[in-house]
N, C-alpha and C positions, 0 to 999 in steps of 0.2 A: 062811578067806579073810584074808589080810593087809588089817591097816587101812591107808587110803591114807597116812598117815605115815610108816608103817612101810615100806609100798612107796616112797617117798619115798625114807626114807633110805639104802633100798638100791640106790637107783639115779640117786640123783642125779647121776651123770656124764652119763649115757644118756638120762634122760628131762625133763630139764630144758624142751627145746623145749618139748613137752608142757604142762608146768605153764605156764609161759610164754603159748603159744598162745589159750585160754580165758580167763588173767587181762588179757591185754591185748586183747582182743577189744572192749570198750566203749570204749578208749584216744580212739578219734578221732569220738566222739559226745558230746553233751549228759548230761549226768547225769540228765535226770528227775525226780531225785527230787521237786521239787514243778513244777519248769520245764514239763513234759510234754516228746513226740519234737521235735528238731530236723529244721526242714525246709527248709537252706540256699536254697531257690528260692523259697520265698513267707515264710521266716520265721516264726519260732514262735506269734507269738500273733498274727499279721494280717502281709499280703502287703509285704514287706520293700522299700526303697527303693535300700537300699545291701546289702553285702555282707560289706563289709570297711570300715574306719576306718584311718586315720595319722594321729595326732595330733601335732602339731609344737610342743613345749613349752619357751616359753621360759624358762627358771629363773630367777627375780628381779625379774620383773615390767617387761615393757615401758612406757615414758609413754605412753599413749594421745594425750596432747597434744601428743606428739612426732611422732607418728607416722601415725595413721588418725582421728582428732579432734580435727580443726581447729577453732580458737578462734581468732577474729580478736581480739575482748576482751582478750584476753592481751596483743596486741602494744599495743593504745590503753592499757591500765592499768599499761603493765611499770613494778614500783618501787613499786607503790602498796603504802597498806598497807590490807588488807582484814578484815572481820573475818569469819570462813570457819566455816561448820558443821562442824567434823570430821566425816572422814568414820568415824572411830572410833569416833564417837558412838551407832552402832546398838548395836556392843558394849558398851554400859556403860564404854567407856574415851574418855580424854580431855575435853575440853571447846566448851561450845557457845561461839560467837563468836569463837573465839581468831582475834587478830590476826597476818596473815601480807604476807609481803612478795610479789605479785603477780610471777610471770618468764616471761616470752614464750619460746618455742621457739628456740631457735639455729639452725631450720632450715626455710626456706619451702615452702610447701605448695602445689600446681595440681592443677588437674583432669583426670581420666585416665580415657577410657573413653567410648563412647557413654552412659553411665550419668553421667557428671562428679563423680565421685567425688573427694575431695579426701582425697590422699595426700603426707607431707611428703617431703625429697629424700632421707629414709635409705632407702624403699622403692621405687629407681625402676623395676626390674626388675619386683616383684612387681607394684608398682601396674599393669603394663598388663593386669594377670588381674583387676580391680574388677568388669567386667562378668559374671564367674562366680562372684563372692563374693556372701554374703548377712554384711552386716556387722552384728554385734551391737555397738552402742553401750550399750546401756543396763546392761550386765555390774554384778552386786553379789557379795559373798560374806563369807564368814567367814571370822575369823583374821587379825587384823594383825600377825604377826610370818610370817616364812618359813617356817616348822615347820609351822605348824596349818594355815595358807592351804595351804599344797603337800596336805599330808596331806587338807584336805575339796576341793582340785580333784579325786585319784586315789580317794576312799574315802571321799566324801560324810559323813565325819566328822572333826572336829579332836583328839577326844582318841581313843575309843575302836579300839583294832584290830579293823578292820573290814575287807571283803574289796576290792581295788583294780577298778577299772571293768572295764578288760582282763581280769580272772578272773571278773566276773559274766559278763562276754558268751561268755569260753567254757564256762563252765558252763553258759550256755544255748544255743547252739548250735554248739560244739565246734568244731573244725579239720575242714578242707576235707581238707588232704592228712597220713596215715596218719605220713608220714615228718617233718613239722614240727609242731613246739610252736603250738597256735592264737593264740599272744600275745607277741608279742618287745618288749620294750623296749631301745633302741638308745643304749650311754653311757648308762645311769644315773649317778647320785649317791649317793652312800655318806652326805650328808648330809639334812637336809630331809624326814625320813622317809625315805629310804636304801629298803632292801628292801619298805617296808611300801607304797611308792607303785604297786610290783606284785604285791604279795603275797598270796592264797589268803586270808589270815584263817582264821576258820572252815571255808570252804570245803573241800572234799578238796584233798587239797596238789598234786594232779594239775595246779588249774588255775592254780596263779601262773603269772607272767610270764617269758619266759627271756632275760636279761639278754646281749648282745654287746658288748661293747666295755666302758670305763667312763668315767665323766666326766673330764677332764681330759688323755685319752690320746687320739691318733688311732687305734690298731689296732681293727681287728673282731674280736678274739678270744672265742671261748667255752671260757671258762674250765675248763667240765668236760671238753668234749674234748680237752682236751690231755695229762691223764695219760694218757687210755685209744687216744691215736694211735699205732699200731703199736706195741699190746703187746694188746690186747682180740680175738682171734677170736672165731667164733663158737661154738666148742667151751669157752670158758673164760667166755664170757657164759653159756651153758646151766647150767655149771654155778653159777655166782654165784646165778643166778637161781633156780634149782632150793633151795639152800639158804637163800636168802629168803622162798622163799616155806614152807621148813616154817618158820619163826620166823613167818611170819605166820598161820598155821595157828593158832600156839601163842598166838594171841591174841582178845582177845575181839569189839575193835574190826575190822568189816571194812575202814572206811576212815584208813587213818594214815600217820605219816608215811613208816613201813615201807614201807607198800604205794604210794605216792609214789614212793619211791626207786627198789624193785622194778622201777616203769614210767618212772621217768627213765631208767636202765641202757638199757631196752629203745629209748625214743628218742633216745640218746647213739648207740646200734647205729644204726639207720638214720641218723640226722645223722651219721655219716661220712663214709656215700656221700652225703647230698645236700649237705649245709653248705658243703664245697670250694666248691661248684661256683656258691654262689651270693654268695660271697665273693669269686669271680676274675672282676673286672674286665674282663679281658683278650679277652672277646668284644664286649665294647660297643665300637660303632661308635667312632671319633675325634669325629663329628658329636657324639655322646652324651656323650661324656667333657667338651668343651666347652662342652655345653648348663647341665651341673650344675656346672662350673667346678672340674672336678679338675687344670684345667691351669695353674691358678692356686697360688700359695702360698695368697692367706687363704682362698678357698673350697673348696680341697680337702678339709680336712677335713666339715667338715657337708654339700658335694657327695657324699663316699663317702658318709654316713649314709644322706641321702635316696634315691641311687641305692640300696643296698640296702634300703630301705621299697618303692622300686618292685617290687626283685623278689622281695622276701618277698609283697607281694601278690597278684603272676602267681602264685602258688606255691602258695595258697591258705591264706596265714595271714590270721588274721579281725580282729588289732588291734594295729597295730606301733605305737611310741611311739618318736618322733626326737628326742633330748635335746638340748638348744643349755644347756650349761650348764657346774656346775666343786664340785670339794667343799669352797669355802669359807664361811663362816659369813654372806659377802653375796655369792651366786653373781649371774656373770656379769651381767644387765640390772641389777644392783642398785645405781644410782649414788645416792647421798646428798650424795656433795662431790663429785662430777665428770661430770656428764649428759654430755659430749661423746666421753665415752668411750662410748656408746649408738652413736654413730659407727661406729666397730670391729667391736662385734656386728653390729650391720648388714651391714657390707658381708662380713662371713662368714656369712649365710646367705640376704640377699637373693637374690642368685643362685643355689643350689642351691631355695630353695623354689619358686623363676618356671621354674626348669628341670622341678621336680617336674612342677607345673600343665601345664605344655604337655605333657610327654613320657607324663602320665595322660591327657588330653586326645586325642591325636593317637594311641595306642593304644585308646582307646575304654574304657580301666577307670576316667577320670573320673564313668563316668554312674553306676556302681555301686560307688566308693568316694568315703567321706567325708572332706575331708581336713579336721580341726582345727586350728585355730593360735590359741595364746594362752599367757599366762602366769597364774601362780595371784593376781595382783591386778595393778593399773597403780600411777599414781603422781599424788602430790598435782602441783593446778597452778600452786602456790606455793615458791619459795624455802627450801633449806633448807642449814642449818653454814653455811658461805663464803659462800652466792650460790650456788652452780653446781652443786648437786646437788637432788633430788628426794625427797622422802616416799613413804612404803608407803599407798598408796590402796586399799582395798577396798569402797569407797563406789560407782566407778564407775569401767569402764573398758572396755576395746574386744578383743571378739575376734570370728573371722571361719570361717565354713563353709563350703566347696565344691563343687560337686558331689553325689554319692550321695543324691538326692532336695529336695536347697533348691534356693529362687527364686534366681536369678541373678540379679546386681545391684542387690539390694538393701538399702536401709541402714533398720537397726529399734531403736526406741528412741532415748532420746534424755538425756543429762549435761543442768547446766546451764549457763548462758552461760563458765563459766569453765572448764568440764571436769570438775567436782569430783564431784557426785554425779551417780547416776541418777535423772531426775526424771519422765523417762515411758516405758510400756513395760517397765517393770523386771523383767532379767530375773534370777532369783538361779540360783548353780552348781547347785541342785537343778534348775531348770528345764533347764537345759542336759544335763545327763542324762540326763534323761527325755526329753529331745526325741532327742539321739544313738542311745539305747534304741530308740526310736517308729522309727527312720530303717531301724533292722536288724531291723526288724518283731518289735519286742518290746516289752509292756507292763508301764512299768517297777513299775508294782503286781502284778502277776502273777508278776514272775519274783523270787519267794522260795526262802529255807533256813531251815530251820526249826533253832534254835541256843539253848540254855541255857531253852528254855522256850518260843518264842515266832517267830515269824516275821521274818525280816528283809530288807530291798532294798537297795538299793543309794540310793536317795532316801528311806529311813526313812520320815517320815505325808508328807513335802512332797512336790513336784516337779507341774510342769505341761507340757505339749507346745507348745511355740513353734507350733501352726500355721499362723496367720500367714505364716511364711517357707517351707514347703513348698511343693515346688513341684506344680503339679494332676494332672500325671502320673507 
């Protein structure tokens, strides 16, 4: 009898499908390997809330005192000089007392919502969804610089390459639909941790994230379909494939980057026929096109984003990430000597995010998807260079969840009088994961990989479940 390699190489023209067929057959499931079966309808380890996530990432760190926490103090003290606890200080950097020049917001803040939420005038659009948010004020984390912060918001670690959030959850319960990658990040960043903010790590390389667009560009291109667009049949895939997989044969590792590749090919093949279709525009209503403000110069751009988050999640992708960002060294929110330019970001995505909320809402995939928004720190409440720009705060700042199982309308934890630290309810980025986790009925101490010797999460020994803000059914 011929050994199966040798059958192989004699016919890898002909029987590539074949080989094929089997190896990609776990493709659109959970790995197991310590996760256990994925069971999209009640979720892996306890009966899931949500479904699917879109997290909407600002790159550089929005002011929270700008924006979703309101400090009256600021405007009575503006000028003063204050002597401020860094908020750096958790880190072993910086110093305690330092004296700082006190600057009020350049932008008034009202109340919006049967809830009276108090949002300033960059978010007018969004603020009238308060009554659906459950707003974290109390936010801490690690990393005062943009590198490490970005890197432990996606991968719960600052230095070490670790696996990015979007690649634990599909590794624990995998994509919906056969024909899409279960993880898209939309315009990434080539900076700030670049690939590693979606990237597999350890993980089989199956489950990184698949990148559309890039930061700094409007188009939605994916970059690996475009060599294989009308030159790739299916007769000349069988055969690729067919010859990858005897090289994988010839190795000792089952899971690698080869065998990655093997099954990127394979989902390149089906993202042909579906990818067009969910890049053309061209069916959504005019109502829809105006809702997310593609009819606009500034919101066009991050309107196309969002509108495609929408329907990568009818589609059944389980974690898309919408980049509001750019690949320089102080991306987009990151004002130091010019906060009025926070202005501008604003009003290019205010609108595309209010269109999000409604157009999930009024579809009915608000109740089971989670939508995040936030950046990887805020920003001091004090004066910094000139007057008119802002400090990298990781001490405390504000981000806000939607839907897919939180309380609506409500606001948890609490900065102090100036906006600077969190001083109750504190919640740290660990937390916040583990609650995201909890929300797609998974528990974030359960779902391990066992890597170099030892077990690993996604929250390493930390993290706790915000219950609190869950909503009772």
């Amino acid at each position: 009898m011929l050994h199966r390699r040798s059958f192989l190489h004699s016919s890898a023209c002909g029987f590539g499908s074949v080989a094929a067929a089997s190896l990609f057959s776990h493709w659109n499931r959970g790995s197991g390997v310590n996760a256990g079966e994925s069971d999209s309808s009640s979720g892996l380890h306890h009966p899931a809330r949500a479904k699917r996530v879109i997290f909407l990432f600002m790159q550089g760190g929005v002011s929270q005192v700008d924006s979703f926490d309101y400090k009256p103090l600021l405007d009575r003290r503006d000028g003063e000089m204050v002597g401020f606890d860094d908020a750096r200080e958790f880190a072993n950097k910086g110093t305690l007392g330092s004296q700082q020049r006190v600057m009020k917001s350049p932008w008034s803040f009202k109340q919006y919502g049967q809830t009276g939420r108090w949002v300033s005038e960059l978010f007018p659009l969004t603020a009238e969804h308060v009554d659906r948010m459950a707003m974290i004020h109390s936010m801490h984390t690690e990393g005062v610089a943009h590198g490490p912060a970005t890197l432990f918001l996606h991968t719960g670690s600052q230095n070490f390459i670790r696996p990015s959030m979007g690649s634990w959850i599909q590794y624990g319960l995998g994509s919906e639909n056969e024909s899409l990658p279960g993880f898209v990040s939309i315009s990434p960043s080539i900076g700030n941790g670049g690939p590693r903010n979606y990237g597999s790590a350890f993980l089989p390389a199956k489950f990184q994230g698949t990148p559309i667009g890039k930061a700094g560009h409007d188009g939605l291109e994916i970059d690996f379909l475009n060599p294989l667009a009308g030159s790739l049949n299916r007769s000349k895939l069988d055969q690729i494939q067919a010859l990858n997989q005897i090289q994988l044969e010839q190795r000792d590792s089952g899971e690698s980057e080869l065998d990655a590749a093997i099954q990127s090919y394979e989902m390149a093949w089906k993202m042909q026929s579906t990818a067009p279709e969910l890049l053309d525009f061209s069916t959504e209503s005019q109502e829809t096109i105006r809702l997310y403000g593609l009819d606009h110069k500034e919101t066009k751009s991050y309107g196309r984003k969002c509108l495609l988050a929408r329907r990568l999640c009818e589609s059944g992708v389980r974690f898309v990430q919408v980049n509001y960002g750019d690949n320089s060294a102080n991306p987009a929110w990151d004002q130091h000597s010019n906060l009025p330019k926070h202005a501008e970001h604003a009003r290019a995505v205010d609108q595309p995010i209010a269109g999000l909320l409604t157009d999930l809402a009024r579809r009915g995939l608000l109740e089971d998807t989670l939508v995040w928004w936030g950046g990887e720190f805020g920003r001091a409440p004090y004066a910094q260079q000139n007057g008119t720009g802002r400090d990298h705060n990781p001490g405390g700042f504000t981000m806000w969840l939607a839907g897919g199982g939180v309380q609506p309308g409500i606001a948890y934890g609490r900065t102090d009088e100036f906006g600077h630290l969190a001083i109750e309810n504190k919640v740290h980025m660990h937390d916040m994961h583990a609650t995201i986790l909890h929300l797609l009925g998974i528990d974030h101490e359960k779902l391990t990989f066992k890597h170099a010797g030892r077990d690993f999460r996604l929250t390493d020994v930390h993290g706790n479940v915000l219950r609190s803000i869950l909503s009772e059914s």
